[in-house]
C-alpha positions in Angstrom: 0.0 0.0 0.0 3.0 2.1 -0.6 2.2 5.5 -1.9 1.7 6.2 -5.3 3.3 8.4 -8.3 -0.4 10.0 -8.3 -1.8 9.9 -5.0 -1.0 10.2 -1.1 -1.7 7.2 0.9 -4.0 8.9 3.9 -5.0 5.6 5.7 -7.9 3.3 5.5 -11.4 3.2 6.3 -12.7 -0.1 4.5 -10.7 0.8 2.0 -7.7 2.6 1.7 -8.0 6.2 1.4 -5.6 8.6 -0.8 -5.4 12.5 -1.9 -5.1 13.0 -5.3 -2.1 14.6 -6.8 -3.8 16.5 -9.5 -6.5 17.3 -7.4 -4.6 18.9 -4.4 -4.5 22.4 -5.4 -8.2 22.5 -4.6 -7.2 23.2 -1.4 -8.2 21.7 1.5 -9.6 21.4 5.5 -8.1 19.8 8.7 -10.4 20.3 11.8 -11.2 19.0 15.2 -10.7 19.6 18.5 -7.2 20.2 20.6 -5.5 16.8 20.6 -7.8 14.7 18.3 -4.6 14.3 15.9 -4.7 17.6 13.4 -1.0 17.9 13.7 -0.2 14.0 12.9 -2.7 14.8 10.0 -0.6 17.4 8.5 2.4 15.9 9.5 1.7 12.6 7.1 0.1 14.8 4.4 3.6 17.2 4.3 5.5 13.7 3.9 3.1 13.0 1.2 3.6 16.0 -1.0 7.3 15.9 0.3 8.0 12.3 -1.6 6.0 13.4 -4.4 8.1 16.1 -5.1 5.7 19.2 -3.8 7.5 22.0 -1.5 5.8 22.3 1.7 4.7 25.7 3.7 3.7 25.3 7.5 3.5 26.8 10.7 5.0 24.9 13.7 2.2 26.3 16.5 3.4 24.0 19.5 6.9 23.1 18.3 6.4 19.4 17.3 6.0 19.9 13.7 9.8 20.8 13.3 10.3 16.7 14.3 9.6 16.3 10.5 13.4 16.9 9.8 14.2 14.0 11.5 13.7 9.9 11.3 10.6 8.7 13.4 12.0 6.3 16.7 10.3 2.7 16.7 7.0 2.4 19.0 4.9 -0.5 19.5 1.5 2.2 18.6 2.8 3.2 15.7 3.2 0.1 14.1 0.1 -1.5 15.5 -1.6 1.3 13.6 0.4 0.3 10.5 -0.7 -3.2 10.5 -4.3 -2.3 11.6 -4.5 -0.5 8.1 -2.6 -2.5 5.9 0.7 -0.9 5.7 3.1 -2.5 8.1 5.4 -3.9 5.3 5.4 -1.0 3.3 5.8 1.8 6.3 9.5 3.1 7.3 10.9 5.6 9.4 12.9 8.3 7.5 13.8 12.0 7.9 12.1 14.7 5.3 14.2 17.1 3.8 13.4 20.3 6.0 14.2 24.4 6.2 13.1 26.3 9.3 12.5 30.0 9.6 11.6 32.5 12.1 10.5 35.6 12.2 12.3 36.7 14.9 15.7 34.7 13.9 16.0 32.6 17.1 15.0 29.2 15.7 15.5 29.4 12.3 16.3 31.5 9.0 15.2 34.8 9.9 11.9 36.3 7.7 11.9 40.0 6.5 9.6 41.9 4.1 10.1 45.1 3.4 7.1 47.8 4.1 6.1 48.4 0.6 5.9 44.5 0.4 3.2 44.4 3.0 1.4 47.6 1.8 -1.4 49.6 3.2 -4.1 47.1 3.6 -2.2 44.7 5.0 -0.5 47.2 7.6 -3.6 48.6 8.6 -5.3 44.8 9.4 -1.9 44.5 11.3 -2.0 47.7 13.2 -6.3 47.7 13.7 -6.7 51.0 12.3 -10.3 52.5 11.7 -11.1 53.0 8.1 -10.0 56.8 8.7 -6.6 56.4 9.7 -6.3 53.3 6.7 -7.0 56.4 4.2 -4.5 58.3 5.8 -2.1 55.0 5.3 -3.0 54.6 1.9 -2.2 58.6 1.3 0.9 58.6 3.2 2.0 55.2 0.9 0.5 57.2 -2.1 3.2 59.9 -1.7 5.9 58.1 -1.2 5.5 55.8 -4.1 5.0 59.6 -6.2 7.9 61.2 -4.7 10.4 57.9 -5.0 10.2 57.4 -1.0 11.4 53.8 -0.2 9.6 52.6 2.3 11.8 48.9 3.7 11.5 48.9 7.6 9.4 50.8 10.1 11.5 53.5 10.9 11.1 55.0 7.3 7.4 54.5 7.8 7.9 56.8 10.7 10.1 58.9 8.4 6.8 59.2 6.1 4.3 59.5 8.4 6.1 62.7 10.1 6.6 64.3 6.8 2.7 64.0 5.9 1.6 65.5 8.7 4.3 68.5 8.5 2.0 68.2 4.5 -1.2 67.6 6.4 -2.7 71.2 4.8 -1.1 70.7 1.4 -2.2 66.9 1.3 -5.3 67.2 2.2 -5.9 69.2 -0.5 -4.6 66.7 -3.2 -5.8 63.5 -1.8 -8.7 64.1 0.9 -8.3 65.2 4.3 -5.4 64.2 6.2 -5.5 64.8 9.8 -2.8 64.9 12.6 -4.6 63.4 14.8 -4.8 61.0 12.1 -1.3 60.4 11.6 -0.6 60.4 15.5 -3.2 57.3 16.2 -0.8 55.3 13.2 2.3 56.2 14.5 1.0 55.3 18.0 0.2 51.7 16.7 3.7 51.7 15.0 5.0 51.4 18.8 2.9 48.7 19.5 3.7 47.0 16.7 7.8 47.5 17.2 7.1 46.1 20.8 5.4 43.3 18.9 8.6 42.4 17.2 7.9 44.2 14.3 11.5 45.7 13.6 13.0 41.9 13.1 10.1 41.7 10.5 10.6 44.9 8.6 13.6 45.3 6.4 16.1 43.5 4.2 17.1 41.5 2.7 13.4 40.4 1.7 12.3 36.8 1.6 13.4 35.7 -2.1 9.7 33.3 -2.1 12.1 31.0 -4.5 13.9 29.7 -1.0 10.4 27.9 0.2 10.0 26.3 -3.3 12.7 24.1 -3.3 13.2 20.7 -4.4 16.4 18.3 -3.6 18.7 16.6 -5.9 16.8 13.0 -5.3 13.3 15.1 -6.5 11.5 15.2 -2.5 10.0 18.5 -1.8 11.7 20.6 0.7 9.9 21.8 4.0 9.3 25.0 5.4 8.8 25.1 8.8 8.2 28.3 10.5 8.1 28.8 14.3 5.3 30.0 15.3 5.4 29.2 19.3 6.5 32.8 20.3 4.8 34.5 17.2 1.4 33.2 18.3 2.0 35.8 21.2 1.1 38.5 18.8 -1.1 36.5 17.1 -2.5 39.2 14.5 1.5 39.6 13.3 1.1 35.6 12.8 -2.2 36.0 10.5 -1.3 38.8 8.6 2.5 37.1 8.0 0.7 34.4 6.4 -1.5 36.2 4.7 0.8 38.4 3.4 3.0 35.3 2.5 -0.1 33.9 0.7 -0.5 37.7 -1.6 2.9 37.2 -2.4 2.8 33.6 -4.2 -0.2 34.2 -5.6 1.1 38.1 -6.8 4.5 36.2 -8.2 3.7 32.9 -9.7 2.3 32.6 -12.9 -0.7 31.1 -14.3 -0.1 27.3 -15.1 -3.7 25.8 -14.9 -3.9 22.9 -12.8 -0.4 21.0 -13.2 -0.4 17.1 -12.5 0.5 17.9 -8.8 0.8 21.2 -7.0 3.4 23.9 -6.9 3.7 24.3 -3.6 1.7 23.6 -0.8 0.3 25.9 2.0 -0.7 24.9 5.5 -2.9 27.8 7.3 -2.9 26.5 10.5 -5.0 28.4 13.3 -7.2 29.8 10.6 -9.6 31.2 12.9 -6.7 34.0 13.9 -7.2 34.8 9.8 -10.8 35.8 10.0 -11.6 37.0 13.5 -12.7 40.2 13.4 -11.8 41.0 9.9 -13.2 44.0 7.9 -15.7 42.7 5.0 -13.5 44.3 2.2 -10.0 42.2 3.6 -12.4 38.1 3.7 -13.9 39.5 0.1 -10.2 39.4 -0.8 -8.9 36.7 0.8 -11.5 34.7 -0.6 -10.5 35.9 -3.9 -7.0 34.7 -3.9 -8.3 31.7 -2.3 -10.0 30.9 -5.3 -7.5 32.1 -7.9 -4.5 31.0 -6.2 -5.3 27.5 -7.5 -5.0 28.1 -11.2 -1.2 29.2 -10.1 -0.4 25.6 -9.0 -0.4 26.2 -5.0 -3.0 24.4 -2.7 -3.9 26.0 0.6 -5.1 23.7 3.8 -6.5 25.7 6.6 -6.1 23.9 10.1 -8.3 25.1 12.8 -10.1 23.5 15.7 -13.8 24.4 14.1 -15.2 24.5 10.6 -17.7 27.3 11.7 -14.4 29.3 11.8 -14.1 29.3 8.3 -16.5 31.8 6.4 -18.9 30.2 4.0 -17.8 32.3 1.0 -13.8 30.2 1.9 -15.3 27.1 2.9 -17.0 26.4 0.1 -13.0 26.2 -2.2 -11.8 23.5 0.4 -12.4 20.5 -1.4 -10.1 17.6 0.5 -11.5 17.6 4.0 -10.0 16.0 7.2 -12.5 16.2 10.2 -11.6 15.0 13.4 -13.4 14.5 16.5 -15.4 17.5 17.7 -17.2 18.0 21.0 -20.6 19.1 21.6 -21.2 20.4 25.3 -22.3 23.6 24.5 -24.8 25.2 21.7 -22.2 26.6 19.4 -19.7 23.1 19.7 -23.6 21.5 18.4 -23.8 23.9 15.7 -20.3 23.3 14.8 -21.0 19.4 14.6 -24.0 19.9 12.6 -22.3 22.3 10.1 -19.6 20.0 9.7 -21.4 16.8 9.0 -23.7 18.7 6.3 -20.4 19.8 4.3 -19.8 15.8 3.5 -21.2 14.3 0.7 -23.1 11.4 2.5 -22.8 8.1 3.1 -25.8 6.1 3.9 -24.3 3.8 5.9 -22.8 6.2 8.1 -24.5 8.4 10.7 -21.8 11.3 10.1 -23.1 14.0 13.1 -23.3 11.1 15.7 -19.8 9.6 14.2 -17.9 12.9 14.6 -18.5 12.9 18.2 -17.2 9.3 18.6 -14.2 9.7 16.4 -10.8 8.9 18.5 -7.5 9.7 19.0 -6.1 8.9 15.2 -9.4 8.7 13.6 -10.9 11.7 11.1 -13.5 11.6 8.6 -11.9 11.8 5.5 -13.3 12.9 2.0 -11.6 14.1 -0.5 -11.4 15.2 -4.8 -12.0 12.2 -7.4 -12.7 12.1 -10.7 -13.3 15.2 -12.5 -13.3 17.3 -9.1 -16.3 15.1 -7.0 -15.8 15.2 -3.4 -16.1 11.1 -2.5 -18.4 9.5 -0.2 -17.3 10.2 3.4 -15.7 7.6 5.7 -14.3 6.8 8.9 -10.7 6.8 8.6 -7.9 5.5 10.2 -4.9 7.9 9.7 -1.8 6.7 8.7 1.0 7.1 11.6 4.0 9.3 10.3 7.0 8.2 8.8 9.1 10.8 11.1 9.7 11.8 14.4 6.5 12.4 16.6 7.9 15.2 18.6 10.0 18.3 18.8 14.1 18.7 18.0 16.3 19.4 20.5 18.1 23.0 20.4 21.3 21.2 19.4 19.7 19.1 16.7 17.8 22.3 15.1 21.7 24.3 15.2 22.7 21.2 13.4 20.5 21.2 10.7 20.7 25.3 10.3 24.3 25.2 10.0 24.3 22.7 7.5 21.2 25.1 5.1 21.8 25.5 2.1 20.5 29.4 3.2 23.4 29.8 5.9 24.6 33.1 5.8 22.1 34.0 2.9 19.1 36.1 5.2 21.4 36.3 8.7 22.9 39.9 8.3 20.4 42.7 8.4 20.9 45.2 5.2 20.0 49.3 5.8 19.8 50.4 2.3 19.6 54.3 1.5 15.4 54.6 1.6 12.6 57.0 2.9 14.1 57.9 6.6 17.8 59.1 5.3 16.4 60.2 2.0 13.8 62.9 3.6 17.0 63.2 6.0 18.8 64.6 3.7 15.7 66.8 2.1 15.8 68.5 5.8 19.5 69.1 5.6 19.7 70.1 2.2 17.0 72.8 3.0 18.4 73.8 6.3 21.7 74.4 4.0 20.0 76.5 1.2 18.1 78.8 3.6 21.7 79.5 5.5 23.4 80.1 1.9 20.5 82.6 1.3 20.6 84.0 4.6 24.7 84.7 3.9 23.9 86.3 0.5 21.5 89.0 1.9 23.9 89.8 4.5 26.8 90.2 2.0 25.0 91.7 -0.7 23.2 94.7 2.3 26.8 94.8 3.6 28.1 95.4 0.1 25.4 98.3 -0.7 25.6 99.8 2.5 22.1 98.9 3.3 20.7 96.8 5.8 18.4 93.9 5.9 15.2 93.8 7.5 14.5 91.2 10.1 11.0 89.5 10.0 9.6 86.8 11.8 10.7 84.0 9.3 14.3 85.7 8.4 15.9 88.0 6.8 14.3 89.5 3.7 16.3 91.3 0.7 16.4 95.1 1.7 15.0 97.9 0.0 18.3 99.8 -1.1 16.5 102.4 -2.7 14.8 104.0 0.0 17.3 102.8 2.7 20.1 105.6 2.0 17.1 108.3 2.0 16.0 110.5 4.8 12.3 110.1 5.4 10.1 113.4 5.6 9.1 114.2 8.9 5.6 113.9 8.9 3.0 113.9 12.1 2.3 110.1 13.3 -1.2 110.0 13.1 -3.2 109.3 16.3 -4.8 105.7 16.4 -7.0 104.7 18.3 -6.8 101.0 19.7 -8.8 98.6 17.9 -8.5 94.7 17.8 -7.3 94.8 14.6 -4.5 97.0 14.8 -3.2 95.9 18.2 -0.7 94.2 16.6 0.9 94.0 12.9 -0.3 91.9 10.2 1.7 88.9 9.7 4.4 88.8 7.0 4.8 86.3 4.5 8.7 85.1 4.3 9.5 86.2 -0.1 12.6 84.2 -1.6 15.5 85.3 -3.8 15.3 84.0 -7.5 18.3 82.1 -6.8 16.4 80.3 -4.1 13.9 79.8 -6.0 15.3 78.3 -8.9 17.5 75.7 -6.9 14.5 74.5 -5.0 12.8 74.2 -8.5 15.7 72.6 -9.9 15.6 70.2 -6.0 11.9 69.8 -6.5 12.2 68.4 -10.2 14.5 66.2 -9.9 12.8 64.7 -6.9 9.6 64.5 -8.8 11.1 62.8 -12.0 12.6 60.3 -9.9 9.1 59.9 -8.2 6.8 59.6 -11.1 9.6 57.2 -12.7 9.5 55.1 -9.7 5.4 55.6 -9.5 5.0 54.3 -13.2 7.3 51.0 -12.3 4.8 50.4 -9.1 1.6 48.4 -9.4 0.0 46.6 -5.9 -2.1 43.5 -6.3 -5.3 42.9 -4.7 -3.9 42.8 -0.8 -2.0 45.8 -1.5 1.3 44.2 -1.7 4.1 45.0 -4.8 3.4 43.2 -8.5 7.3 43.1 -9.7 6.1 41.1 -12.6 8.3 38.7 -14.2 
């Protein structure tokens, strides 16, 4: 009962059971309660795709999914479970080809995109910002893609977000209305979001999404395991990560159809931190890369402990279900049972509602894709136990393993490129410098004539020689009487020299070439994130 060229041996009801290559980019479901056997279910369909040849995405929640990378240890359950179902002479133990990553760098390759990767929309799901302060987001990210701003870690985002509000009045007149207290609310969710560990996210240099498609010499499907553990402590960085990680495949890969077996595969695991409490416009999205995605060759499997947690519009796309046991103490756990057991194409001979409440430890309902893209008849399923190691690595195995990457080195060093925060840096300095240069030619050129500048408010302005060397008449000062309009003078508008002007015009167009060159090259997809095109 060895696994196919075609198919993925799943396990065995009275029959075996098997996911259909061709059919896997369908996407698919893996539900049921904590410690019903969703991670064992993922684990044996990653070793699956993994021998077939298919690179593997997923998220390692509790820290046992990283024992993928390494050969399973004998025990007596496993192998009873082999024989149980038929595949005690065919089943080994063996180590899968494996990368780990991590956000954060600690237990794995370290993860960076850069700002403009993420873009507005997903930054403001990250952030919770109210649909005011997004538009503000959207402005600020509108600007700096016209003026040439590059926006790669947070502290140019800073850099931005001061310089909009300094160009509140002048912005709000091009875009909408752009507030301060606007701007302040973002940059206040900015801190959060650094405390977060947001700064090891943002920056270079940028995931190349090339390193989680690899393949070995001997044809398996590489691995990616992310660790998650300490990410789910900031569990909206986690959803919108993989969100954004899901935008970017389906923004880069082209359209291929649907290939004899997938791309790439994508475990979601913890769905439900994808969908709680998003805005209407960011599911309408989701669920249309979820549907699109396919055609690109990538199959998606959301993991979560209910199917209600799933909206309908996303449900209905996951075609290779996985349902383990689900408890029903209270009214929502029923709903949840009831709503599960009506997404299965029925099987007379099964009670499925009653059945998912009596599934054990090791046991799912299992249906998935046949034929021309029918879901098959459900059935209680034995799962397969996993060719490799239940369990986590040790620290000293994982250091192992990361040493010998073929990414070693490649994403360890942090790069600071030249972008928006030294750039408008230098747009502060070079201004600072061309008033002072002004400021010295007045001086010289009223020392030179004898005259002498007059002093406003904002500066020195150029004097007026011709009346300066002049004695004014003597005429009466006319008596005024006070008034709230004449307690005190009108204020003066700083005027420039036309050499002033003309270098901040020659400044100004130069900056706006460079920005409207870089503004043409720029197109965002449908989360927001950058389209480099092929």
């Amino acid at each position: 009962m060895q696994q196919d060229a075609d198919r993925i041996f799943i396990g065995a009801s009275d029959k075996p059971e098997y996911l259909t290559l061709k059919l896997a980019n369908r996407h698919g479901l893996i539900t049921g309660a904590t410690g019903t056997g969703k991670t064992v279910s993922l684990q044996i369909l990653a070793e699956g795709f993994s021998n077939a040849g298919v690179p593997v995405f997923c998220a390692d929640v509790k820290g046992d999914l990283a024992g993928i990378a390494a050969a399973g240890d004998p025990k007596d359950f496993l192998e009873k479970r082999a024989a149980q179902i038929g595949f005690l002479e065919d089943y080994i133990y063996e180590d899968f080809p494996t990368l780990f990553w991590d956000l954060f760098g600690e237990q794995g390759h370290p993860i960076r995109a850069t700002v403009s990767e993420m873009g507005p929309l997903l930054l403001s799901r990250l952030m919770d910002l109210n649909p005011t302060q997004e538009g503000v987001l959207n402005i600020a990210f509108k600007l700096a893609d016209d003026e040439g701003l590059l926006l790669l870690d947070l502290k140019d985002l800073q850099a931005l977000l001061a310089h909009v509000a300094e160009r509140s009045s002048e912005l709000s007149g091009l875009y909408g209305n752009v507030t301060k207290a606007s701007v302040g609310a973002i940059q206040r969710q900015l801190l959060v979001l650094e405390r977060q560990g947001g700064n090891a996210f943002f920056g270079e240099p940028a995931l190349d999404i090339r390193d989680m498609m690899r393949t070995t010499r001997d044809g398996r499907g590489v691995v990616s395991v992310l660790a998650a553990d300490k990410l789910m402590g900031a569990p909206r960085l986690y959803a919108t990560f993989l969100l954004w990680l899901l935008s970017e495949l389906f923004e880069e890969l082209p359209e291929i159809g649907d290939p004899e077996k997938p791309k790439l595969v994508f475990f979601f695991d913890e769905a439900h931190l994808l969908f709680s409490e998003a805005p209407k416009a960011l599911l309408e999205k989701v669920e249309r890369v979820v549907r699109l995605i396919r055609s690109k060759g990538v199959g998606v499997y959301f993991v979560t402990q209910n199917p209600l947690d799933v909206p309908d519009t996303v449900l209905a796309q996951l075609g290779n279900r996985v349902q383990h046991a689900l408890r029903a103490y209270t009214p929502r756990e029923q709903k949840a049972v009831k709503a599960a057991a009506q997404t299965f194409r029925p099987n007379p001979d099964l009670d499925t509602e009653r059945t998912i409440m009596e599934l054990g430890v090791g046991e799912a309902l299992v249906s998935m894709l046949e034929g021309k893209g029918v879901p098959s008849i459900v059935q209680r399923t034995l799962i397969r136990p996993p060719s490799s190691r239940l369990g986590v690595l040790s620290a000293e195995e994982r250091a192992e393993m990361l040493k010998a990457s073929p990414l070693a080195g490649v994403y360890d060093e942090t790069i600071d490129r030249h972008s928006a925060f030294e750039m408008l840096q230098q747009r502060a300095e070079e201004s600072v410098m061309l008033e002072e240069r002004q400021r010295m030619r007045e001086e010289q050129e009223a020392a030179r004539r004898g005259g002498v500048p007059r002093r406003t408010r904002s500066g020195f302005e150029i004097p007026d020689f011709d009346r300066a060397p002049r004695p004014m008449p003597q005429v009466p000062e006319p008596v005024r009487t006070p008034s709230r309009t004449t307690s005190r003078p009108p204020a003066t508008r700083p005027t420039r020299s036309r050499t002033d002007s003309v270098a901040d015009a020659a400044v100004k167009s130069v900056v706006r070439s460079l920005g409207s060159a870089l503004g043409r090259a720029l197109a965002r997809g449908v989360l927001g994130s950058i389209k480099r095109g092929s």
